[in-house]
C-alpha positions in Angstrom: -94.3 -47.9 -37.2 -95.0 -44.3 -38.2 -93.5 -42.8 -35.1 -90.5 -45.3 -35.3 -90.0 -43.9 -38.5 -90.6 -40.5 -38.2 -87.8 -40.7 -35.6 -85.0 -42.5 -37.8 -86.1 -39.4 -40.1 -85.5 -36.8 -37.3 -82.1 -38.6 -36.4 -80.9 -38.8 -40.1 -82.9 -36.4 -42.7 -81.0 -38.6 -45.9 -83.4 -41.6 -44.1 -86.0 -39.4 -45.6 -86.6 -42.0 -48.8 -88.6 -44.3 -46.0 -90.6 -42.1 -45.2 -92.1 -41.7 -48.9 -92.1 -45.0 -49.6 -93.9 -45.7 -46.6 -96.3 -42.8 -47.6 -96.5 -44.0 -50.9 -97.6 -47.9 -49.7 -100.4 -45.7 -47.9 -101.5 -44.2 -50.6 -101.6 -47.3 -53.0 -103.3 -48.9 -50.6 -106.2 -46.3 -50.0 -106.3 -46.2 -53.6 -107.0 -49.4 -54.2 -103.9 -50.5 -56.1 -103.5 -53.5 -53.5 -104.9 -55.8 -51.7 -104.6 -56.5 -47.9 -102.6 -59.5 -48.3 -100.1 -57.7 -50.9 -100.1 -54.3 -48.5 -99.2 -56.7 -45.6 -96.6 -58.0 -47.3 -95.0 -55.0 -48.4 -95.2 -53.7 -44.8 -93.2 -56.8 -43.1 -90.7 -56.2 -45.7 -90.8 -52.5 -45.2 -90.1 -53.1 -41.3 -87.4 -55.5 -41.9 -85.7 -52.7 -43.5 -86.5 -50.1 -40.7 -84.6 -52.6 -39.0 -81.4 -52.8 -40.7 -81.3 -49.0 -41.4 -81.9 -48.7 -37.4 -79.0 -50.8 -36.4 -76.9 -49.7 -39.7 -74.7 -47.1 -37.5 -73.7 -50.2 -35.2 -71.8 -51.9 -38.9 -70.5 -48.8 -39.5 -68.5 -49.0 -36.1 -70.4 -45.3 -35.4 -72.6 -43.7 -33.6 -76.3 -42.5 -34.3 -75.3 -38.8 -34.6 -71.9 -39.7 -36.2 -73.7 -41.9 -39.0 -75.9 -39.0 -39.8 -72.9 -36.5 -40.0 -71.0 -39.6 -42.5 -74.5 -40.3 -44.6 -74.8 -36.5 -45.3 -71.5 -36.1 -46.3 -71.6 -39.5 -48.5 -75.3 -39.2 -50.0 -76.0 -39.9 -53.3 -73.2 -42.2 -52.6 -69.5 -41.3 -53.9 -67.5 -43.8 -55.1 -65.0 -44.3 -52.2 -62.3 -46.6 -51.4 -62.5 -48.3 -47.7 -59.5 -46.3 -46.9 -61.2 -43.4 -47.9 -64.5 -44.1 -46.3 -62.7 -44.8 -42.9 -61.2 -41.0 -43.9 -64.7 -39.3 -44.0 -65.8 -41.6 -41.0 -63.0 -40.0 -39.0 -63.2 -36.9 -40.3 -67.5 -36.8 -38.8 -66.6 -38.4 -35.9 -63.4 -35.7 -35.1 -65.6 -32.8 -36.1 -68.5 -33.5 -34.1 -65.9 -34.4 -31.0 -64.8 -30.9 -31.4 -68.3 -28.9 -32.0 -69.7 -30.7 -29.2 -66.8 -30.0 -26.7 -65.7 -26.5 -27.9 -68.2 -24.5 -30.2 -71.8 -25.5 -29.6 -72.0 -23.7 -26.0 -75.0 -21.9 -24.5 -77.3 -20.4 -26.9 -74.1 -20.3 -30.2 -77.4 -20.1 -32.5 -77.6 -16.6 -31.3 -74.4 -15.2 -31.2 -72.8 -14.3 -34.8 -69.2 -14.9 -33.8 -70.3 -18.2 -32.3 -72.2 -19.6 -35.7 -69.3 -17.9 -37.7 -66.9 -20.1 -35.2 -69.1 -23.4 -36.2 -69.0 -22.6 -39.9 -65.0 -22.4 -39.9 -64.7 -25.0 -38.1 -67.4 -27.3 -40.5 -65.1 -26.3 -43.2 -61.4 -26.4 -41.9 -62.5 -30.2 -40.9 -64.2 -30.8 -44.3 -61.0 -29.8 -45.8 -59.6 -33.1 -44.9 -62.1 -35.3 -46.8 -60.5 -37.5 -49.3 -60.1 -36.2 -52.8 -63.2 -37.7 -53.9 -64.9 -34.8 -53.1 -64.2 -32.0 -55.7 -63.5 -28.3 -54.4 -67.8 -27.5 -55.3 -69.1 -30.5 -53.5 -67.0 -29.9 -50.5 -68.6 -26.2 -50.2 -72.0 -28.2 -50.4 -71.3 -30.6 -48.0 -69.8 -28.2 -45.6 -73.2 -25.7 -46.4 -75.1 -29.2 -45.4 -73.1 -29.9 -42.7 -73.5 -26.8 -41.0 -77.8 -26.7 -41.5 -77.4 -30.6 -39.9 -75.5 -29.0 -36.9 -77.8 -25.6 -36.9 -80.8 -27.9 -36.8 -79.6 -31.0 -34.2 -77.6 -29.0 -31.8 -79.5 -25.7 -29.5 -76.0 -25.9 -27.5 -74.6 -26.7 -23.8 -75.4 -30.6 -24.5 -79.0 -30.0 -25.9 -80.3 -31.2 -29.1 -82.0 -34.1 -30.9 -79.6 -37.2 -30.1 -79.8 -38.6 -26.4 -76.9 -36.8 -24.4 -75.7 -34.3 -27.6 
Protein backbone atom coordinates (compact mmCIF):
# COMPACT_ATOMS: atom_id res chain seq x y z
CA UNK A 1 0.00 0.00 0.00
CA UNK A 2 2.91 2.34 0.72
CA UNK A 3 4.35 2.27 -2.78
CA UNK A 4 0.69 2.60 -4.30
CA UNK A 5 0.56 5.54 -2.31
CA UNK A 6 3.68 7.06 -2.70
CA UNK A 7 2.87 6.91 -6.37
CA UNK A 8 -0.68 8.81 -6.32
CA UNK A 9 1.67 11.30 -4.33
CA UNK A 10 4.29 11.57 -7.11
CA UNK A 11 1.41 11.83 -9.75
CA UNK A 12 -0.52 14.52 -7.76
CA UNK A 13 1.59 16.38 -4.88
CA UNK A 14 -2.13 18.06 -3.43
CA UNK A 15 -2.76 13.90 -2.77
CA UNK A 16 -0.10 14.64 -0.23
CA UNK A 17 -2.84 14.65 2.83
CA UNK A 18 -2.79 10.53 2.37
CA UNK A 19 0.21 10.24 2.79
CA UNK A 20 0.15 11.82 6.46
CA UNK A 21 -2.65 10.27 7.46
CA UNK A 22 -1.33 7.12 6.52
CA UNK A 23 1.89 8.03 8.36
CA UNK A 24 0.01 9.18 11.09
CA UNK A 25 -2.16 5.57 11.45
CA UNK A 26 1.54 4.23 11.62
CA UNK A 27 2.49 6.04 14.22
CA UNK A 28 -0.69 5.59 16.43
CA UNK A 29 -0.36 2.35 16.01
CA UNK A 30 3.47 1.86 17.07
CA UNK A 31 2.45 3.97 19.85
CA UNK A 32 0.05 2.08 21.16
CA UNK A 33 -2.96 4.33 20.71
CA UNK A 34 -4.75 1.22 18.86
CA UNK A 35 -5.33 -1.93 18.78
CA UNK A 36 -4.85 -4.47 15.83
CA UNK A 37 -8.45 -4.89 15.27
CA UNK A 38 -9.09 -0.93 15.28
CA UNK A 39 -5.57 -0.28 13.04
CA UNK A 40 -7.13 -2.94 10.67
CA UNK A 41 -10.06 -1.19 10.36
CA UNK A 42 -8.78 2.05 9.77
CA UNK A 43 -6.52 0.66 7.01
CA UNK A 44 -9.48 -1.11 4.88
CA UNK A 45 -11.10 2.21 5.02
CA UNK A 46 -7.94 4.04 4.32
CA UNK A 47 -7.60 1.73 0.97
CA UNK A 48 -11.09 2.20 0.04
CA UNK A 49 -10.25 5.73 -0.25
CA UNK A 50 -6.89 5.15 -2.21
CA UNK A 51 -9.35 3.77 -4.36
CA UNK A 52 -11.69 6.39 -5.13
CA UNK A 53 -8.88 9.11 -5.18
CA UNK A 54 -7.10 6.64 -7.86
CA UNK A 55 -10.00 6.33 -10.23
CA UNK A 56 -11.21 10.09 -9.20
CA UNK A 57 -9.54 11.56 -12.67
CA UNK A 58 -11.89 8.96 -14.69
CA UNK A 59 -15.33 11.19 -12.87
CA UNK A 60 -13.74 14.08 -13.72
CA UNK A 61 -13.87 13.06 -17.48
CA UNK A 62 -9.68 13.84 -17.22
CA UNK A 63 -6.73 12.45 -17.38
CA UNK A 64 -4.04 11.53 -14.63
CA UNK A 65 -1.71 14.47 -15.54
CA UNK A 66 -4.75 16.72 -16.38
CA UNK A 67 -6.38 16.10 -12.89
CA UNK A 68 -3.17 17.04 -11.25
CA UNK A 69 -2.78 20.30 -13.33
CA UNK A 70 -7.04 21.03 -12.32
CA UNK A 71 -6.48 19.86 -8.33
CA UNK A 72 -3.51 22.35 -8.20
CA UNK A 73 -5.18 25.05 -9.63
CA UNK A 74 -8.52 24.30 -7.46
CA UNK A 75 -6.87 23.24 -3.98
CA UNK A 76 -8.06 24.38 -0.94
CA UNK A 77 -11.11 24.14 -3.00
CA UNK A 78 -12.73 27.46 -4.55
CA UNK A 79 -16.18 27.88 -4.65
CA UNK A 80 -16.92 27.30 -8.34
CA UNK A 81 -19.94 26.91 -10.48
CA UNK A 82 -20.00 23.65 -12.85
CA UNK A 83 -19.72 26.03 -15.67
CA UNK A 84 -16.82 27.38 -14.15
CA UNK A 85 -15.14 24.20 -13.13
CA UNK A 86 -15.68 22.78 -16.76
CA UNK A 87 -13.63 26.42 -17.48
CA UNK A 88 -10.55 25.52 -15.36
CA UNK A 89 -10.86 21.85 -16.63
CA UNK A 90 -10.46 23.15 -20.11
CA UNK A 91 -8.23 25.62 -19.43
CA UNK A 92 -5.48 22.41 -17.74
CA UNK A 93 -6.31 20.26 -20.30
CA UNK A 94 -5.60 23.17 -23.36
CA UNK A 95 -2.43 24.24 -21.52
CA UNK A 96 -0.87 21.04 -21.04
CA UNK A 97 -1.97 20.17 -24.88
CA UNK A 98 0.17 23.05 -25.79
CA UNK A 99 3.40 22.61 -23.34
CA UNK A 100 3.52 19.11 -24.25
CA UNK A 101 3.35 19.71 -28.07
CA UNK A 102 5.25 23.07 -28.37
CA UNK A 103 7.43 24.19 -25.33
CA UNK A 104 8.63 21.24 -23.30
CA UNK A 105 11.24 20.14 -26.07
CA UNK A 106 14.73 18.56 -25.49
CA UNK A 107 16.37 19.63 -22.46
CA UNK A 108 13.77 23.42 -22.06
CA UNK A 109 14.95 23.01 -18.20
CA UNK A 110 18.22 24.25 -19.44
CA UNK A 111 17.68 26.87 -21.73
CA UNK A 112 16.47 30.41 -20.21
CA UNK A 113 14.48 31.41 -23.25
CA UNK A 114 12.85 27.98 -23.24
CA UNK A 115 11.62 28.07 -19.19
CA UNK A 116 10.83 31.92 -19.86
CA UNK A 117 8.62 30.44 -22.98
CA UNK A 118 6.82 27.83 -20.41
CA UNK A 119 6.26 30.57 -17.82
CA UNK A 120 4.40 32.92 -20.44
CA UNK A 121 2.72 30.43 -21.62
CA UNK A 122 1.50 29.02 -17.79
CA UNK A 123 0.28 32.51 -17.39
CA UNK A 124 -1.33 33.74 -20.78
CA UNK A 125 -3.44 30.26 -20.27
CA UNK A 126 -4.05 31.02 -16.54
CA UNK A 127 -5.41 34.25 -17.69
CA UNK A 128 -8.48 32.61 -18.82
CA UNK A 129 -9.57 31.04 -15.49
CA UNK A 130 -12.96 32.07 -14.38
CA UNK A 131 -13.17 35.10 -12.18
CA UNK A 132 -13.11 33.12 -9.12
CA UNK A 133 -9.62 33.41 -9.02
CA UNK A 134 -8.57 37.01 -7.89
CA UNK A 135 -5.59 38.78 -9.76
CA UNK A 136 -2.98 37.44 -6.40
CA UNK A 137 -4.20 33.85 -6.54
CA UNK A 138 -3.84 33.66 -10.21
CA UNK A 139 0.04 34.77 -9.94
CA UNK A 140 0.14 31.76 -7.24
CA UNK A 141 -1.40 29.37 -9.26
CA UNK A 142 0.43 30.21 -12.29
CA UNK A 143 3.91 30.24 -9.76
CA UNK A 144 2.52 26.53 -8.84
CA UNK A 145 1.70 25.73 -12.08
CA UNK A 146 4.94 26.26 -13.46
CA UNK A 147 7.11 24.25 -10.28
CA UNK A 148 4.23 21.15 -11.30
CA UNK A 149 5.44 21.46 -14.93
CA UNK A 150 9.41 22.14 -13.89
CA UNK A 151 9.14 19.11 -11.69
CA UNK A 152 6.82 16.41 -14.06
CA UNK A 153 8.13 17.27 -17.40
CA UNK A 154 12.43 16.76 -18.36
CA UNK A 155 11.09 17.47 -22.08
CA UNK A 156 10.89 15.61 -25.61
CA UNK A 157 8.00 13.30 -24.06
CA UNK A 158 9.87 12.38 -20.78
CA UNK A 159 8.55 12.93 -17.37
CA UNK A 160 6.58 11.29 -14.54
CA UNK A 161 3.18 10.36 -16.28
CA UNK A 162 3.30 7.27 -18.73
CA UNK A 163 3.81 8.69 -22.35
CA UNK A 164 4.25 12.77 -21.04
Amino acid sequence: MHSRLLKLVRLNRTRMDYLEKFRQMIDEYNAGSLNVEEFFTQLVNFARQLNQEEKRHIGEQLTEEELALFDLLTKPRLQLTKKEEKQVKRVARELLQTLKNEKLGLDWRKKQQARAAVQVCIRDYLDRLPAAFAPGLREEKCVLAYQHIYESYYGEGHGIYPAA
